[in-house]
C-alpha positions as CSV (number, residue, x, y, z in Angstrom):
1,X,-128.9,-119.8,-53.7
2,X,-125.3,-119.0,-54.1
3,X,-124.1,-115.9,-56.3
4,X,-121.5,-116.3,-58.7
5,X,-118.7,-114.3,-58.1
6,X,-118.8,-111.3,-60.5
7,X,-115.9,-111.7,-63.3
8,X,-113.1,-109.2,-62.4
9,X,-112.2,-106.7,-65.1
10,X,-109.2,-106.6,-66.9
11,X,-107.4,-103.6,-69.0
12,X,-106.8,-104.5,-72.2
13,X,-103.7,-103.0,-73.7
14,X,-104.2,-101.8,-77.2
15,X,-100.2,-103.8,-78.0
16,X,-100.3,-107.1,-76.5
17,X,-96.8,-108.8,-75.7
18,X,-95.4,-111.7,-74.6
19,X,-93.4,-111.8,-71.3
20,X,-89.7,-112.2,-72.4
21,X,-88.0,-116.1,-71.4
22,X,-85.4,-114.5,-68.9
23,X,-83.5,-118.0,-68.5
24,X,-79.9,-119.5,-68.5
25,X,-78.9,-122.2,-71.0
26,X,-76.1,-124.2,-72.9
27,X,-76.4,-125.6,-76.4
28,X,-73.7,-128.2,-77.3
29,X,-72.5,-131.3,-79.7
30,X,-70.7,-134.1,-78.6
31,X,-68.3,-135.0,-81.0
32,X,-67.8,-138.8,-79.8
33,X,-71.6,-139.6,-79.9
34,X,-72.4,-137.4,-81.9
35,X,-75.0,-136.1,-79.8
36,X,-76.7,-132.7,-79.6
37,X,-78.7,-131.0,-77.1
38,X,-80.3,-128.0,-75.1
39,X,-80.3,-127.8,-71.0
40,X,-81.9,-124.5,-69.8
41,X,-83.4,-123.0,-66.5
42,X,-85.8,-120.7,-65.6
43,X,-88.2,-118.2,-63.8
44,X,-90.7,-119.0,-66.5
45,X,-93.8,-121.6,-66.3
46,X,-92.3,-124.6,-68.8
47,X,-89.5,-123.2,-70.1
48,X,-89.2,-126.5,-72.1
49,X,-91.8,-125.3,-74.3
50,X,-90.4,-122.3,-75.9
51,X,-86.6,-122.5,-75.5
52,X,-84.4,-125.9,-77.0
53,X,-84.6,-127.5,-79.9
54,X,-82.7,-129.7,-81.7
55,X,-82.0,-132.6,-85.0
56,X,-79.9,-135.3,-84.6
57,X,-77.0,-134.8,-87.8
58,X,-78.1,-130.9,-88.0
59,X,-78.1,-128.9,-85.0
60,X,-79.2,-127.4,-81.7
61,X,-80.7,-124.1,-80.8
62,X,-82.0,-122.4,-77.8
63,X,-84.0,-118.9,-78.2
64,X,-84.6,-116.8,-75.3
65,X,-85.7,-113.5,-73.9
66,X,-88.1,-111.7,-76.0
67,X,-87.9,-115.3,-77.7
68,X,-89.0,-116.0,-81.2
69,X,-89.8,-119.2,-81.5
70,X,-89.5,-119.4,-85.2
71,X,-86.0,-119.2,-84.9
72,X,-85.9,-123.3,-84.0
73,X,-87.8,-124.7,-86.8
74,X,-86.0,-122.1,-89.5
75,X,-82.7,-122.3,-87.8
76,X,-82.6,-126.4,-88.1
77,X,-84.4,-126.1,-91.4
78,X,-81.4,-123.2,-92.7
79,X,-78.4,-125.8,-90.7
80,X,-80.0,-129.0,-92.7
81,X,-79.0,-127.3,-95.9
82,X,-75.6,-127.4,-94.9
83,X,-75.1,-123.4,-93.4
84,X,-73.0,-123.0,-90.2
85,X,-74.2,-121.8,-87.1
86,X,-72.6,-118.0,-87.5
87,X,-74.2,-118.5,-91.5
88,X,-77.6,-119.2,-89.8
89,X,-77.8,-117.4,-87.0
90,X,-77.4,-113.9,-89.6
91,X,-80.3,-115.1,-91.7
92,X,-82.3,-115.6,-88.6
93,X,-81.7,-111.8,-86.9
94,X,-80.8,-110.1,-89.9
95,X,-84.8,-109.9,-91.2
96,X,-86.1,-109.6,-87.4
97,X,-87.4,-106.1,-86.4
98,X,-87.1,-107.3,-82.7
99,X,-83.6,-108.9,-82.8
100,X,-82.4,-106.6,-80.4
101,X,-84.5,-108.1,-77.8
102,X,-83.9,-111.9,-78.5
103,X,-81.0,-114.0,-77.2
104,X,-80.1,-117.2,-79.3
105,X,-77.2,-119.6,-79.4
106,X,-76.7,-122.3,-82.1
107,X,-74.3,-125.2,-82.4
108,X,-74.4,-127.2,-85.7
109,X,-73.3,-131.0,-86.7
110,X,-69.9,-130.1,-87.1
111,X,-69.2,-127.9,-84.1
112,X,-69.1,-124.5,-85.7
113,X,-71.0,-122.6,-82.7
114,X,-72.7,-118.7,-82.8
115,X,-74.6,-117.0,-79.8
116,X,-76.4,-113.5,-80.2
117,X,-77.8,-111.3,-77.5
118,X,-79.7,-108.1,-78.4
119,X,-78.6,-105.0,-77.1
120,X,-82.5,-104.9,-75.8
121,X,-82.0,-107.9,-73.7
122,X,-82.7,-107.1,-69.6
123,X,-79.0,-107.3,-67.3
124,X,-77.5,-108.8,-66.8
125,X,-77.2,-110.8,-70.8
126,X,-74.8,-112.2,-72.3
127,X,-73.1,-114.9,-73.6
128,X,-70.0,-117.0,-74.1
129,X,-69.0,-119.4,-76.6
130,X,-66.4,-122.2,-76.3
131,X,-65.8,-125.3,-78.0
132,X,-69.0,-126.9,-79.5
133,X,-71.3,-125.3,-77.0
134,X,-72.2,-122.1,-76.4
135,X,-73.6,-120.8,-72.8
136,X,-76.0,-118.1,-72.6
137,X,-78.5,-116.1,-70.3
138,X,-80.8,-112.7,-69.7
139,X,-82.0,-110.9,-66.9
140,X,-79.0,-113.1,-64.8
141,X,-77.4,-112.3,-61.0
142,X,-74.7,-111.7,-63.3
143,X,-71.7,-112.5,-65.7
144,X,-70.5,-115.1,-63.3
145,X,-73.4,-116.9,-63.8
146,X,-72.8,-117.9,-67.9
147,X,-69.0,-118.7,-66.9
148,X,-69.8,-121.1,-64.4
149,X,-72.2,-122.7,-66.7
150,X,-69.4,-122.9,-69.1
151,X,-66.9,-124.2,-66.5
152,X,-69.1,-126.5,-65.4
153,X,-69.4,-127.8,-69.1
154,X,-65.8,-128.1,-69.7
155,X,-65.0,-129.7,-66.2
156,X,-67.1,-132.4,-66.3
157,X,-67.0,-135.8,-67.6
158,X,-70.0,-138.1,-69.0
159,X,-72.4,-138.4,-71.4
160,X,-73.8,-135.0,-73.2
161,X,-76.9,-135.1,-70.8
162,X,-74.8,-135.3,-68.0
163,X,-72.5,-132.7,-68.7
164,X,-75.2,-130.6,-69.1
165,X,-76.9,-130.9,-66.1
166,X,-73.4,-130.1,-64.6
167,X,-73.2,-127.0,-66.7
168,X,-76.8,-125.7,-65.5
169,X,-75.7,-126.7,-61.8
170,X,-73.4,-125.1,-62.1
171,X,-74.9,-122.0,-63.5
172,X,-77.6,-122.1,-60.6
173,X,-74.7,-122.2,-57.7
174,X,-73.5,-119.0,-59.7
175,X,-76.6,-116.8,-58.9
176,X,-79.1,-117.9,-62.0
177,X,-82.4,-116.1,-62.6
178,X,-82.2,-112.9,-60.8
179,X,-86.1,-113.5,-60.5
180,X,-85.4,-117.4,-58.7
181,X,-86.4,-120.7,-59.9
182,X,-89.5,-122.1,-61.7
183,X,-88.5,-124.9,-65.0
184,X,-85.7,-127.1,-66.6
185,X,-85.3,-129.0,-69.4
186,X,-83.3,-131.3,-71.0
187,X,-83.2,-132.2,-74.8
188,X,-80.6,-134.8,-76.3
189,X,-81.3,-135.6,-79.5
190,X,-79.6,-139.1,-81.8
191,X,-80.5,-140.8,-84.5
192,X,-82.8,-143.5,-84.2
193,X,-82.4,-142.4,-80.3
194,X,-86.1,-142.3,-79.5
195,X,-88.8,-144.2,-78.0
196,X,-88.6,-147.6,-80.0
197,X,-85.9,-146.3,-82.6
198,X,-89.1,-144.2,-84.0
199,X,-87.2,-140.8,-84.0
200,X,-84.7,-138.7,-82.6
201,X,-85.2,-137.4,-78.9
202,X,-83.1,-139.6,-77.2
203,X,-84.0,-137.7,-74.1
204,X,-86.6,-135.3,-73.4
205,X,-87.3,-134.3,-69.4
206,X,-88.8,-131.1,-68.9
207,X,-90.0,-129.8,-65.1
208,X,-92.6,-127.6,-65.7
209,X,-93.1,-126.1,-62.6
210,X,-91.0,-126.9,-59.1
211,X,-89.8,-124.8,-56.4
212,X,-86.0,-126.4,-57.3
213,X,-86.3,-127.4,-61.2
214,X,-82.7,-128.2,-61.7
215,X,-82.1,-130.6,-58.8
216,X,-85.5,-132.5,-60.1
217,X,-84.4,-132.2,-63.6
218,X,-81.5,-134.0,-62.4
219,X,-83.8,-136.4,-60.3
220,X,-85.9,-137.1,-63.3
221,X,-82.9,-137.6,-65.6
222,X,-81.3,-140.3,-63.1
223,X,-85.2,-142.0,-63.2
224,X,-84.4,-141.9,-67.2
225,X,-81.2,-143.2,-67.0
226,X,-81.9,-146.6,-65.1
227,X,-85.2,-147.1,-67.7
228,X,-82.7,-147.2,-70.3
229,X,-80.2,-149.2,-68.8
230,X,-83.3,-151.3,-68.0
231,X,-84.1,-150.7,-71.7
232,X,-80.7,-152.6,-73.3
233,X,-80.8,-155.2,-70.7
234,X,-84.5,-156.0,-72.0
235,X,-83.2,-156.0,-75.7
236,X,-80.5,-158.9,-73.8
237,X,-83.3,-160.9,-72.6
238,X,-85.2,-161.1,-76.1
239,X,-81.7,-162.5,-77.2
240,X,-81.2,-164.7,-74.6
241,X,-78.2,-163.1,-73.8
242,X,-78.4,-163.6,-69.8
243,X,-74.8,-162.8,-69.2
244,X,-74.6,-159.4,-71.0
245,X,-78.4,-158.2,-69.4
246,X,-76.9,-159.2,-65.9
247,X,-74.3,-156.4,-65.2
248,X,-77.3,-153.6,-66.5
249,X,-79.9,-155.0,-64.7
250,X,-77.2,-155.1,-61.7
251,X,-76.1,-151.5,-62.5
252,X,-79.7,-150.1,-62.8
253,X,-80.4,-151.7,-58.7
254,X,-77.6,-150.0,-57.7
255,X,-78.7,-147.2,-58.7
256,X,-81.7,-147.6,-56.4
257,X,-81.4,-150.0,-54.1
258,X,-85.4,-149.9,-53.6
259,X,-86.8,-150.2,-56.8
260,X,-88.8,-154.3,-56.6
261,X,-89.5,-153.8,-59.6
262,X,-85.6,-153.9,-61.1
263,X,-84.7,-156.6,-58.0
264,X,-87.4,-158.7,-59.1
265,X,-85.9,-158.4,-62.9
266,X,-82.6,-159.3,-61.6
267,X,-83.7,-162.4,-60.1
268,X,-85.0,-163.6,-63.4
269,X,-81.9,-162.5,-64.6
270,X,-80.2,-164.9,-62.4
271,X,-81.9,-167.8,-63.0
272,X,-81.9,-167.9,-66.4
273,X,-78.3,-167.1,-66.6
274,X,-77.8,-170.1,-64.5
275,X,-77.5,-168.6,-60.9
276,X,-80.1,-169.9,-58.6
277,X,-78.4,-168.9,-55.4
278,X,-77.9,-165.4,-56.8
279,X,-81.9,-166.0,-57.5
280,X,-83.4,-166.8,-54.9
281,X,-81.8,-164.7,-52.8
282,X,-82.9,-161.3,-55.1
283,X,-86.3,-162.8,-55.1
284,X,-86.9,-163.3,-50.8
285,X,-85.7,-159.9,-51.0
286,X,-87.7,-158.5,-53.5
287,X,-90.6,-160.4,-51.7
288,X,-89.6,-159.8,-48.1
289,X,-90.3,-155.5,-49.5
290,X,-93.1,-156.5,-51.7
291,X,-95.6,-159.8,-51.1
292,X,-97.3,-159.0,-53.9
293,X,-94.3,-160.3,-55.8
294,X,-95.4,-164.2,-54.3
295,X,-98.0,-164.2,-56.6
296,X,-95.9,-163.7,-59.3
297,X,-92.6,-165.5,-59.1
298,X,-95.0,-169.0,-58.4
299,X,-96.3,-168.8,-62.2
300,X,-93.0,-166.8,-63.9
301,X,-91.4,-169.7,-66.0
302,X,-88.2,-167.9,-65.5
303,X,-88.4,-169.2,-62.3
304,X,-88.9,-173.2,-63.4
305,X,-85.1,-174.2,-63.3
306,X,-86.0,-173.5,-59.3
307,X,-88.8,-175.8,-58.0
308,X,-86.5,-177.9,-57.2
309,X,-84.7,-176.4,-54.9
310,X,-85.0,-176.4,-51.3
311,X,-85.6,-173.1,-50.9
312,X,-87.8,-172.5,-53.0
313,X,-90.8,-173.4,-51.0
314,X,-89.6,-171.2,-48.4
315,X,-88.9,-168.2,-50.7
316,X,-91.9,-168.5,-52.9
317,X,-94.8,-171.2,-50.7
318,X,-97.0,-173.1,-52.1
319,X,-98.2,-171.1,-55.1
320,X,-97.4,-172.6,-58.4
């Protein structure tokens, strides 16, 4: 009979306390879009968790370090009444015993921006604010680290999300976590910019745990990006509107070149728009890499403008 191992014994400290989120992050609002969002990086099991939040029309906040995560909920709550982010972020640390070991930076609808690091924070902390974002980060390689990421905001070009992936990049190349890499996450909130216009996270990718979270943040968010462009060119093919789906569904394939799934969508594309050439050849191609795909093009009615065609027997056989 097998003995259960014996269950090892732990101290129990008579003032229990959370590890602190030592982490890098940017906050920021896109005045163009409108956007708002949190990217942020860690030594720290799902960072994604604790740190960003974020309401499309109201703000974005990211706490940190000894982080309180009451500061989200109250902050977007005090920035919904119509207080700034230097208003908000006072009423936040002003009636905290522990402010001096919390690190927080805010940007609101407007732009107004704030960031706050506690004089209890672990070195290197600090933070730097620029125009509507803010950059920010605790127990860091060092200062270098929150100017890149803010560099690498203000150099790039793109969407919010992508600017922020090139502003924690950035930060990374820097030095990052003095402690190394563990999670990323990306929040982008817009109205009416989530999953079937339902709410407001128009994109939500979090690595959880990965020995390089910021290059498979940046994997995930390009896997994101072509469902979306896959996404509007869907909303084109409810319509009818082949010629306006064909350059997304065209886009998103480019993107990566190996996906059957998108090829196969393309060629459907194709033929209803009109293009059987441009049809047939996206659909040997797509079944030349998958057969499975035989099957289905032979009973697809998107495919019926092509019986006719010579080559459709030799694309597609005899299955229809």
């Amino acid at each position: 009979m097998l003995a259960l191992p014996r269950a090892p014994a732990f101290a129990t400290p008579t003032t229990p306390a959370a590890p602190p989120v030592a982490t890098f992050s940017i906050v920021a609002h896109d005045s163009a879009s409108g956007d708002l969002g949190v990217a942020v990086a860690s030594r720290f099991l799902a960072v994604g968790h604790v740190v960003p939040w974020a309401r499309a029309g109201v703000g974005a906040i990211a706490t940190q370090a000894l982080a309180n995560t009451t500061y989200g909920p109250r902050g977007l709550a005090l920035l919904e009444q119509g207080k700034s982010a230097s208003e908000v972020l006072a009423l936040l640390t002003e009636s905290d015993p522990d402010r001096e070991r919390r690190q927080v930076g805010i940007v609101d609808a407007r732009g107004g921006v704030a960031t706050f690091t506690g004089s209890g924070c672990q070195a290197w902390a600090g933070g730097r604010a620029g125009a509507r974002f803010v950059a920010q980060g605790n127990i860091l390689t060092g200062e270098q680290v929150v100017e890149a990421i803010a560099r690498g905001f203000e150099e790039s070009e793109g969407s919010l999300a992508e600017r922020l992936l090139a502003a924690l990049r950035a930060g990374e190349a820097a030095g990052g976590d003095s402690r190394g890499k563990q999670s990323a996450a990306l929040l982008v909130v817009r109205a009416r910019g989530g999953y079937s216009e339902m709410n407001d996270r128009y994109i939500d990718l979090r690595v959880d745990d990965h020995a390089d979270p910021v290059a498979e943040l940046t994997r995930v968010f390009g896997v994101w990006r072509r469902l979306n462009v896959m996404t509007a060119a869907f909303q084109h093919y409810q319509r009818e509107e082949w010629a306006k789906g064909i350059p997304l569904v065209e886009q998103a394939l480019a993107a990566d070149t190996a996906d059957s799934g998108v090829r196969y969508n393309l060629a459907c594309f194709y033929a209803r728009g009109g293009r059987p050439d441009d049809a047939l050849r996206e659909l040997e191609a797509t079944i030349a890499r998958d057969a499975s795909y035989r099957k289905l093009a032979a009973g697809d009615a998107d495919f019926a403008t092509l019986h006719e065609s010579p080559r459709w027997k030799a694309v597609v056989g005899e299955e229809r």
